[in-house]
C-alpha positions as CSV (number, residue, x, y, z in Angstrom):
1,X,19.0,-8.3,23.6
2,X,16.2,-5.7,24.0
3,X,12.4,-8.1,23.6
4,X,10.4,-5.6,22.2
5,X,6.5,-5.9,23.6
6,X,4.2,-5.4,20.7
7,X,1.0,-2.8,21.7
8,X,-1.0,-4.1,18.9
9,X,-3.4,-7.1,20.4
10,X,-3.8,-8.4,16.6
11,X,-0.1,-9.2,16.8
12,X,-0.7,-11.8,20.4
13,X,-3.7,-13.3,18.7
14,X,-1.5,-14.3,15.7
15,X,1.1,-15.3,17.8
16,X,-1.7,-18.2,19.4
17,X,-3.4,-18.6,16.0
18,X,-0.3,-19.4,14.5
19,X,1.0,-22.0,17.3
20,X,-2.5,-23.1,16.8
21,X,-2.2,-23.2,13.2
22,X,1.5,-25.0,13.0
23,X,0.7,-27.9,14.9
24,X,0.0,-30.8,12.8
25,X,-1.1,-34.0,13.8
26,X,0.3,-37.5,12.7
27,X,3.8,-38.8,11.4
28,X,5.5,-37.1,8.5
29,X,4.8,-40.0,6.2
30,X,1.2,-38.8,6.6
31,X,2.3,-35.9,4.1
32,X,0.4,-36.5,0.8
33,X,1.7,-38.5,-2.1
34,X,2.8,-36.2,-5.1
35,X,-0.2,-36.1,-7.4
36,X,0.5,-36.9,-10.8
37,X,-0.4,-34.6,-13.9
38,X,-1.9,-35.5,-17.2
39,X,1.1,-34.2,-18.7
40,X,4.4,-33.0,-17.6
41,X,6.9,-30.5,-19.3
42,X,10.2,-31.3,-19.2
43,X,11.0,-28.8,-16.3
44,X,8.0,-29.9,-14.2
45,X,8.8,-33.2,-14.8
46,X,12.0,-32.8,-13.2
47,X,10.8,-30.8,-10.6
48,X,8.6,-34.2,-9.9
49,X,11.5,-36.3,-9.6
50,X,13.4,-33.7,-7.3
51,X,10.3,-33.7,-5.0
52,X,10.3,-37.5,-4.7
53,X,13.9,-37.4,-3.5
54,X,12.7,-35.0,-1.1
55,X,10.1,-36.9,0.1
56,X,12.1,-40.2,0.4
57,X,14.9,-38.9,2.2
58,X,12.7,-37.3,4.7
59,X,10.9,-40.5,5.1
60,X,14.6,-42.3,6.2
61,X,15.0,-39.6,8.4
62,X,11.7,-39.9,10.4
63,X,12.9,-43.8,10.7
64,X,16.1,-42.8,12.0
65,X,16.0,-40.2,14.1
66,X,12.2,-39.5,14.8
67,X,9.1,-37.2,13.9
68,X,10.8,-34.4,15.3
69,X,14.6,-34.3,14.5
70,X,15.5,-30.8,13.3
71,X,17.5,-32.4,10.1
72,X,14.2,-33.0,8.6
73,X,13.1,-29.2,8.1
74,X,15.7,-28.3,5.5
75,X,14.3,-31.1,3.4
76,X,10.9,-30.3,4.4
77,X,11.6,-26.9,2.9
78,X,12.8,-28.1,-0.3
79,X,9.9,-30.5,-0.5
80,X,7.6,-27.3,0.2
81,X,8.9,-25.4,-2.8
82,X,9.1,-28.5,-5.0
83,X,5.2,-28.2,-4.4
84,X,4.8,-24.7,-4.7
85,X,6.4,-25.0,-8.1
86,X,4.2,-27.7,-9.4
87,X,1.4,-25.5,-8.0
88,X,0.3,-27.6,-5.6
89,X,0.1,-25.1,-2.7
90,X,-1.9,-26.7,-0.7
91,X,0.3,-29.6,-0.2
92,X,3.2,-26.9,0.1
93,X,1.2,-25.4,2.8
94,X,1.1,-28.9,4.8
95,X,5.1,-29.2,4.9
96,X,5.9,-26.3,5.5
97,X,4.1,-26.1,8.8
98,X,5.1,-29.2,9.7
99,X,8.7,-27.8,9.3
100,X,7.8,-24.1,11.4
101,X,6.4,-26.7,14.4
102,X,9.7,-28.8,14.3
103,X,11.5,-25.4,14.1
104,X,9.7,-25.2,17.2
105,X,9.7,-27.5,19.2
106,X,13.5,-27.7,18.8
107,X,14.7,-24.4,19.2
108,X,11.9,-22.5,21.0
109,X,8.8,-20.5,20.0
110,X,11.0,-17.2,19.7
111,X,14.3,-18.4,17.5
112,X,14.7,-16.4,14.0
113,X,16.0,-19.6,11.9
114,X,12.0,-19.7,11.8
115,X,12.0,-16.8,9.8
116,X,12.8,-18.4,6.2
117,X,10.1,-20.8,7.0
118,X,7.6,-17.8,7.9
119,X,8.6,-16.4,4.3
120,X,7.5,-19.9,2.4
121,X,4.1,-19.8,4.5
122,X,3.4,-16.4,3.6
123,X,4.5,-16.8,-0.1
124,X,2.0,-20.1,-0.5
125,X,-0.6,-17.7,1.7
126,X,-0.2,-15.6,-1.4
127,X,-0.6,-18.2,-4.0
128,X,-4.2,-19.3,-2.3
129,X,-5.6,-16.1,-1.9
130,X,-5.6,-16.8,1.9
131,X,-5.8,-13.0,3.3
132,X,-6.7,-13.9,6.9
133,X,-4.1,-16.5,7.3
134,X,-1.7,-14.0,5.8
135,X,-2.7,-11.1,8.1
136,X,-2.1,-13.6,10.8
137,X,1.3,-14.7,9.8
138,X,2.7,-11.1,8.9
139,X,1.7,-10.4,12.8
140,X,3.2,-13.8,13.5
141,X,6.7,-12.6,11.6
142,X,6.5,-9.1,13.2
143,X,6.5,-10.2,16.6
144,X,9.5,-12.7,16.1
145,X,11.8,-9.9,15.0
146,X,10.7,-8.1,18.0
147,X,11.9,-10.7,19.8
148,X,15.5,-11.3,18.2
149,X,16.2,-7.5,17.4
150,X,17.2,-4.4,19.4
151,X,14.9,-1.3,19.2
152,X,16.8,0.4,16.9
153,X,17.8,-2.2,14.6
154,X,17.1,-1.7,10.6
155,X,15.8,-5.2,10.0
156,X,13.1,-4.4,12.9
157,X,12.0,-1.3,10.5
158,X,11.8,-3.3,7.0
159,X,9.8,-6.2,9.3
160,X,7.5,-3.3,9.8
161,X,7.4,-1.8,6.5
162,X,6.9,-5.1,4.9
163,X,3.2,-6.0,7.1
164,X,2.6,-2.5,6.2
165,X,3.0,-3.1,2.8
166,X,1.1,-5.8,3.1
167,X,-1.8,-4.2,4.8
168,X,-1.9,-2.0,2.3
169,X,-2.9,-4.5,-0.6
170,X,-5.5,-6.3,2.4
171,X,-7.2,-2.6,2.3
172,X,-7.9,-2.7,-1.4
173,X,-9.1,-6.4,-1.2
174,X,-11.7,-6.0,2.0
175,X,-14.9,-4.0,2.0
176,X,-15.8,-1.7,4.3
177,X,-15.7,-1.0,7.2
178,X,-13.0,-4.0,8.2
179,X,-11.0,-2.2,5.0
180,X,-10.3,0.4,7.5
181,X,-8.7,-1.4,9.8
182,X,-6.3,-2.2,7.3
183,X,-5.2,1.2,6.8
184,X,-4.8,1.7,10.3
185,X,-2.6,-1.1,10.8
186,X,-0.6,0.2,7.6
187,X,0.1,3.8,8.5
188,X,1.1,2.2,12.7
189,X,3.6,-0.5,11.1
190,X,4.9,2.5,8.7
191,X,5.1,5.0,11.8
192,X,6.9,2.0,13.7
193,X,9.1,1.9,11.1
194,X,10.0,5.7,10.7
195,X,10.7,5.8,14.6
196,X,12.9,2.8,14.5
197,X,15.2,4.0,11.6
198,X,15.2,7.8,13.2
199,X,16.5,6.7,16.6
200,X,19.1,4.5,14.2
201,X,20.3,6.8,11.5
202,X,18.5,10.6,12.8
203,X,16.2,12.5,11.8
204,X,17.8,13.5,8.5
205,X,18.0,10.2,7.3
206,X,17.3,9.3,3.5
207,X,15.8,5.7,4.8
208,X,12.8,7.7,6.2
209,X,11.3,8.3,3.1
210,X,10.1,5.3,1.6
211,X,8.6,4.7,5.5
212,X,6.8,8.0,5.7
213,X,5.9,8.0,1.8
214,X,3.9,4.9,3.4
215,X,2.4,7.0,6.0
216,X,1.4,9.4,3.5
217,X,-0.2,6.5,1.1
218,X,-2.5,5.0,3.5
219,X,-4.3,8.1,4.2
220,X,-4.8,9.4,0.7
221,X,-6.3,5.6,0.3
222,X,-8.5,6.9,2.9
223,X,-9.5,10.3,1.4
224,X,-9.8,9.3,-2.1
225,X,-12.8,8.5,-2.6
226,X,-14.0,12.4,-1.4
227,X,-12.6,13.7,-4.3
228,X,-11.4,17.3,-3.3
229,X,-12.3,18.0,0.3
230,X,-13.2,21.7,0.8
231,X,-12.7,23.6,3.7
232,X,-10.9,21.2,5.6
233,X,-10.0,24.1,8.2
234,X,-13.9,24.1,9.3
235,X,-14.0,20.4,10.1
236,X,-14.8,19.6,13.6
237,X,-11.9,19.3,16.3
238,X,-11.8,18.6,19.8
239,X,-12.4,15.8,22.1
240,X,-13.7,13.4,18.8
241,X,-12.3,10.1,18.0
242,X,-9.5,10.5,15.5
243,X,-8.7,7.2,13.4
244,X,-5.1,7.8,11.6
245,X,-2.0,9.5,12.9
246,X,-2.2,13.4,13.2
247,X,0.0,15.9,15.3
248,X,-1.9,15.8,18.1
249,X,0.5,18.6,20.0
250,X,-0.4,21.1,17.6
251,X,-3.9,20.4,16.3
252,X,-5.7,18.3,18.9
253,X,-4.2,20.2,22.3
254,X,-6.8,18.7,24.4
255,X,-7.5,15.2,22.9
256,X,-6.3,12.3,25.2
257,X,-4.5,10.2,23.0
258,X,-1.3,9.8,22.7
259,X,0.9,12.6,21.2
260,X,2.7,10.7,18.5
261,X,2.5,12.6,15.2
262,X,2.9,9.4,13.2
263,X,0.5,7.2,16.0
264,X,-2.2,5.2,14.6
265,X,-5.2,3.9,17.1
266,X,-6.9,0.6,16.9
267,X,-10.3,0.7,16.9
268,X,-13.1,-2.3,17.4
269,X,-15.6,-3.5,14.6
270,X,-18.3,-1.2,16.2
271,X,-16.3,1.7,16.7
272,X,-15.5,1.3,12.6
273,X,-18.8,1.6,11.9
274,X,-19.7,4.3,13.2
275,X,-17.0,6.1,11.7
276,X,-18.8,5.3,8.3
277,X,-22.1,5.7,8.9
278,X,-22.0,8.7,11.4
279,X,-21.0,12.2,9.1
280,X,-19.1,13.5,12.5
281,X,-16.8,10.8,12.7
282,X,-16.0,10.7,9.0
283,X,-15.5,14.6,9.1
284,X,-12.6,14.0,12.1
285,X,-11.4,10.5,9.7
286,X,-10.4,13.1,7.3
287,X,-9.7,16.0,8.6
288,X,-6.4,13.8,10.7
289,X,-6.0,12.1,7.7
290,X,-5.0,15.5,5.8
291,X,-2.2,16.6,8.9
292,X,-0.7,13.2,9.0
293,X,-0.5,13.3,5.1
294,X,0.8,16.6,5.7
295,X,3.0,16.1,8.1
296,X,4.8,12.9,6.7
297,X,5.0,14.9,3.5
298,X,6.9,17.8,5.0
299,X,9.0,15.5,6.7
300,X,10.1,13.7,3.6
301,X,11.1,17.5,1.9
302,X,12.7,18.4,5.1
303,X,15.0,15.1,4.6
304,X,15.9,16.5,0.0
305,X,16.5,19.7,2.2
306,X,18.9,18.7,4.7
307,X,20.7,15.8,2.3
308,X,22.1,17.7,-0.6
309,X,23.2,14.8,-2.4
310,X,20.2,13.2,-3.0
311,X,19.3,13.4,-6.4
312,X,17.5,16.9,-7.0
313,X,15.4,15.5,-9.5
314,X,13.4,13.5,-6.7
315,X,13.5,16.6,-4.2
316,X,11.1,18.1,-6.9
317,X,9.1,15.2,-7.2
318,X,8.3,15.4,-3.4
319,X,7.5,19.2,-3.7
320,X,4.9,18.5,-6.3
321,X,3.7,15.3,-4.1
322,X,3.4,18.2,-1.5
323,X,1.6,20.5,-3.9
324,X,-1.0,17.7,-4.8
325,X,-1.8,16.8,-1.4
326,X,-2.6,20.8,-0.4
327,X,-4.7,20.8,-3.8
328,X,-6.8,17.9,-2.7
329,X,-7.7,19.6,0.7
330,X,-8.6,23.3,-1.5
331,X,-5.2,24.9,0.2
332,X,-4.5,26.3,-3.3
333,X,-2.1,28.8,-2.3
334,X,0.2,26.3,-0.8
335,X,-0.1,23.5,-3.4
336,X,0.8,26.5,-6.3
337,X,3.9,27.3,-3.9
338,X,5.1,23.9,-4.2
339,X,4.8,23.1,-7.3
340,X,6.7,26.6,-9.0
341,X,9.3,25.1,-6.1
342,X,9.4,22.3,-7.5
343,X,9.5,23.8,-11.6
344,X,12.8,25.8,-10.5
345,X,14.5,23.1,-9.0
346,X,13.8,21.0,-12.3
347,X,15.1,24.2,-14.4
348,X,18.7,23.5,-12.9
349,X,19.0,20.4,-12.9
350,X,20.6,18.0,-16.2
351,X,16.7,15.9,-17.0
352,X,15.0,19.1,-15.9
353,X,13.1,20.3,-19.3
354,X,12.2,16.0,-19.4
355,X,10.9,16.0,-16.0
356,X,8.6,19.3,-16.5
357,X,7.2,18.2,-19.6
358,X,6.2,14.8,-17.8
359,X,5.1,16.3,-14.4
360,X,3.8,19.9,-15.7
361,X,3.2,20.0,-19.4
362,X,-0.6,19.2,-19.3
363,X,-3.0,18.4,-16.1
364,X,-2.6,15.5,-14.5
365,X,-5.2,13.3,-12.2
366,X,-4.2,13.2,-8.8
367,X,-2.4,9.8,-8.9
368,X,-1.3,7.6,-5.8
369,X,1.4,9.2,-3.3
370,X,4.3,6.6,-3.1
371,X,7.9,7.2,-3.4
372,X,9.4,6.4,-7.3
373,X,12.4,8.3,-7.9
374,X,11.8,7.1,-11.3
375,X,8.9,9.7,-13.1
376,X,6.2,7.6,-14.1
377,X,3.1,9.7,-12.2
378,X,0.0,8.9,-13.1
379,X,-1.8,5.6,-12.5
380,X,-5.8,5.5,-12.0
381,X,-7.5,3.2,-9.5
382,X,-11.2,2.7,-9.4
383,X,-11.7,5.0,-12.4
384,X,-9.4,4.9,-15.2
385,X,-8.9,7.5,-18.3
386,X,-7.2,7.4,-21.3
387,X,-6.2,11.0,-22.5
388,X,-6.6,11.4,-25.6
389,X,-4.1,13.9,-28.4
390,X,-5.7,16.2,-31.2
391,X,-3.5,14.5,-33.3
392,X,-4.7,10.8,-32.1
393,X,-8.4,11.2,-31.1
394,X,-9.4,10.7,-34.5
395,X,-7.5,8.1,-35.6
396,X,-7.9,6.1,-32.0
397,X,-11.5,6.8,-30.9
398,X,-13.3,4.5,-33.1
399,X,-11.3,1.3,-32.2
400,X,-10.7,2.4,-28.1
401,X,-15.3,2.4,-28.2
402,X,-15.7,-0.5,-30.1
403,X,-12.7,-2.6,-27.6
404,X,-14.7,-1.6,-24.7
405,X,-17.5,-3.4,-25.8
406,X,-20.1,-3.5,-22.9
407,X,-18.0,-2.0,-20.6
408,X,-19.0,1.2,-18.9
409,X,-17.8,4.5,-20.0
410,X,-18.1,8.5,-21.0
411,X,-16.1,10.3,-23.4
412,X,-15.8,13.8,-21.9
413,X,-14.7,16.8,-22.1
414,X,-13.6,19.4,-20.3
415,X,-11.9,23.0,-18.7
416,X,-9.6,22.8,-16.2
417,X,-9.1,25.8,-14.1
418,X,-5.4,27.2,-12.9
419,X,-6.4,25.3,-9.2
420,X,-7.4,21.6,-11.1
421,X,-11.0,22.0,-11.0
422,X,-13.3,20.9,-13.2
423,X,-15.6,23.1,-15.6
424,X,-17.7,23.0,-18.3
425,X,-18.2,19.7,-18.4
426,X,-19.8,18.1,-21.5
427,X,-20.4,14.1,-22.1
428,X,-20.0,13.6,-25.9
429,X,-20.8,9.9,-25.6
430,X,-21.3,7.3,-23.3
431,X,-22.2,3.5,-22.4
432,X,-25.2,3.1,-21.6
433,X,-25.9,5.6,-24.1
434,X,-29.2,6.7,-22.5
435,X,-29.0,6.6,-19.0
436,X,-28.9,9.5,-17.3
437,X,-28.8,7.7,-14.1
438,X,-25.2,7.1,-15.6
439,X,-24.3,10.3,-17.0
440,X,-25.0,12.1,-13.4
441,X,-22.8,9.6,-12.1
442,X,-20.5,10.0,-14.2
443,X,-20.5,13.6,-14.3
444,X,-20.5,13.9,-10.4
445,X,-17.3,11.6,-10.2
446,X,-15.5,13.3,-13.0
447,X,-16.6,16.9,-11.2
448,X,-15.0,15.8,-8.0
449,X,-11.6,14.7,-9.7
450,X,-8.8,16.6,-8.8
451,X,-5.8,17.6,-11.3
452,X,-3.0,19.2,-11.0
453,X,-2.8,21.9,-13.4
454,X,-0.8,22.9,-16.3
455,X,1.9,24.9,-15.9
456,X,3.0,27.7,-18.7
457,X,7.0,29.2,-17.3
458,X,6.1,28.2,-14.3
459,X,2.4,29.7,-13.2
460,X,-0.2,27.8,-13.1
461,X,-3.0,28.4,-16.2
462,X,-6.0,26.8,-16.8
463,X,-6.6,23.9,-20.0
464,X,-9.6,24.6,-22.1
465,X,-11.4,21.8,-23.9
466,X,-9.6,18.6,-22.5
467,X,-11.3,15.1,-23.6
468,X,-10.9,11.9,-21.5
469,X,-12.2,9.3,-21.8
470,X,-13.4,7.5,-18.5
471,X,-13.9,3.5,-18.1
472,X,-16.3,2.7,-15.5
473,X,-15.5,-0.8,-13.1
């Protein structure tokens, strides 16, 4: 058995937090009585009953065998859930590391029969909101299945994928700059996870692409809010500090950090920091944020290319995934390349005229880059729009103003050039209707969205008189 040694030091303190964390004090029949409601359904009131079982049997085994006998942790996990599904998760919480620290202390700190009880922590982690408790324990599960699982073993890689996962929903909960740190985390668990299941299955395999998808989604969570990013060739290179994975061979020659195209570095409070405040360090943030984007992307079409048998329908969806990445960073050329690629692959194929009229009949927003063979594209994250039809404007406009009662908004509208840009932009109404503190803010953030544009037989042509309208958070 190969013990995998994690680099991360987040992953050691979790390890000690956790110990810390999962060793309670007192006799089990210090656990909390069950609390009883005003009023019981039928289910919950069964569920009540269940518990107290639970709770009585685990009692007689504490007389007869002691605090720490391992029989009492399956019952301690059923006791745990019983809780969870009366919603009392604190409670929950309380057993269930009482069960992790008998797990423990009778089969050692390492042992994977720990593992189920991991997943009950970090469910009722969930229910209570507790992020840094469940940072702590997804570090805590990663390094026991480094400890129980070869290097190249596929349950290793979905360990990995899962904290990334994970660090991925802690990024859109955490201001900045810790949100950073987040991302950083995600795209080193997701390039952890793409090694393990190459030296595995090869470099070819289909089980890459959900893993470097990932890669691919933490650093457009990094660059969107820039918007487009213009001349992304004439951002500074050298000996800077880069913050997410970039090909480092071929773009950073010089730099001395490791040359792992799918490496992420760590990075202290102070060092994150600067990289917001200082505009140097940002311009290096996303200048390696575009290659490893990049990079992960041309991967995943390399994989449609070499695997014939996947379904050509997704192929074509990573080709315009690939086009709306080069759009972003003004590489216009490229991102028109991939997506008449991707419009003749859809031609030939049995959904194809379906899939262009969903991906190609009318501009889109740039949406989140994540791997759904299923075509459902467009999603909106701190700004959302509604498009609105000539045929349903009318009838819809009215009642979509008066349900947004005092929320922010602008009806717009719009050109959009051949390359998604924004022109001509006019704001027919708005809320506040007479700010124009608003209205520049509004018009600089719809100015600086990126769409991929409509195409007519395959070429890309530019959409006159578009209307959105755009609700503010």
């Amino acid at each position: 058995m190969v013990i995998a040694e994690e680099e991360n030091s987040e992953i050691s303190e979790s390890v000690a937090q956790a110990g810390n964390e999962t060793t309670p004090e007192g006799l089990l029949s210090d656990i909390p009585e069950i609390q009883e409601p005003e009023e019981l359904t039928p289910e919950e009131l069964e569920i009540q009953r269940t518990a107290t079982q639970y709770l009585d049997r685990i009692l007689e085994l504490e007389a007869e065998s002691g605090a720490y006998s391992n029989a009492l942790v399956e019952q301690l996990l059923s006791l745990g859930q019983a809780f969870n599904s009366l919603d009392n998760h604190t409670q929950a919480l309380e057993v269930f590391r009482r069960a992790l620290h008998i797990n423990r202390v009778n089969e050692g700190l390492h042992n994977i029969n720990q593992l189920p009880i991991l997943d009950q922590i970090i469910k009722t982690n969930t229910a209570l909101n507790d992020y840094d408790a469940l940072n702590k324990n997804y570090g805590y599960m990663i390094w026991i299945y480094g400890r129980n699982f070869e290097a190249d073993d596929l349950k290793l890689a979905e360990a990995y994928s899962r904290a990334a996962n994970w660090q991925i929903d802690a990024f859109d909960l955490t201001a900045p700059p810790e949100s950073l740190k987040h991302l950083i985390m995600a795209a080193n668990y997701f390039s952890k996870s793409t090694d393990i299941i190459e030296r595995a299955k090869g470099p070819n395999a289909p089980e890459l692409i959900n893993s470097l998808y990932g890669i691919v989604n933490a650093n457009f969570k990094l660059v969107e809010p820039y918007g487009f990013v213009p001349n992304i060739d004439t951002f500074i290179s050298g000996k800077l500090y880069p913050m997410m994975p970039s090909n480092f061979d071929s773009d950073f020659g010089n730099s001395p950090y490791p040359r792992n195209p799918y490496r992420a570095l760590d990075y202290s409070p102070d060092h994150l920091s600067r990289i917001v405040q200082e505009e140097k360090y940002t311009f290096s943030l996303i200048q390696n944020a575009y290659k490893s984007g990049r990079n992960a992307l041309i991967r995943i079409n390399e994989i449609y290319e070499n695997n014939p048998d996947l379904p050509r329908i997704s192929y074509a969806y990573a080709l315009t995934h690939m086009g709306d990445w080069y759009l972003r960073f003004y590489k216009r050329s490229f991102a028109v390349e991939n997506y008449q690629k991707a419009y003749q692959i859809l031609l030939a194929t049995e959904y194809g005229d379906e899939a262009i009229q969903t991906l190609f009949s009318r501009p889109r927003s740039l949406g989140n880059f994540e791997y759904e063979p299923e075509f459902e594209f467009e999603r909106h994250e701190v700004v959302s729009a509604v498009e609105l039809s000539d045929e349903e404007k009318d009838k819809m406009l009215d009642e979509i103003i008066d349900d947004l009662g005092e929320t922010k908004f602008a009806l717009v509208e719009f050109n959009i050039t051949r390359y998604g840009a924004v022109r001509n932009l006019s704001i027919l109404a708005s809320n506040p209707p007479d700010s124009i503190r608003f209205r520049r803010m509004a018009r600089a953030t719809i100015n600086s969205t990126p769409f991929r544009p409509r195409l007519d037989n395959g070429q890309p042509i530019t959409t006159e008189s578009v209307k959105m309208l755009y609700r503010f958070q």
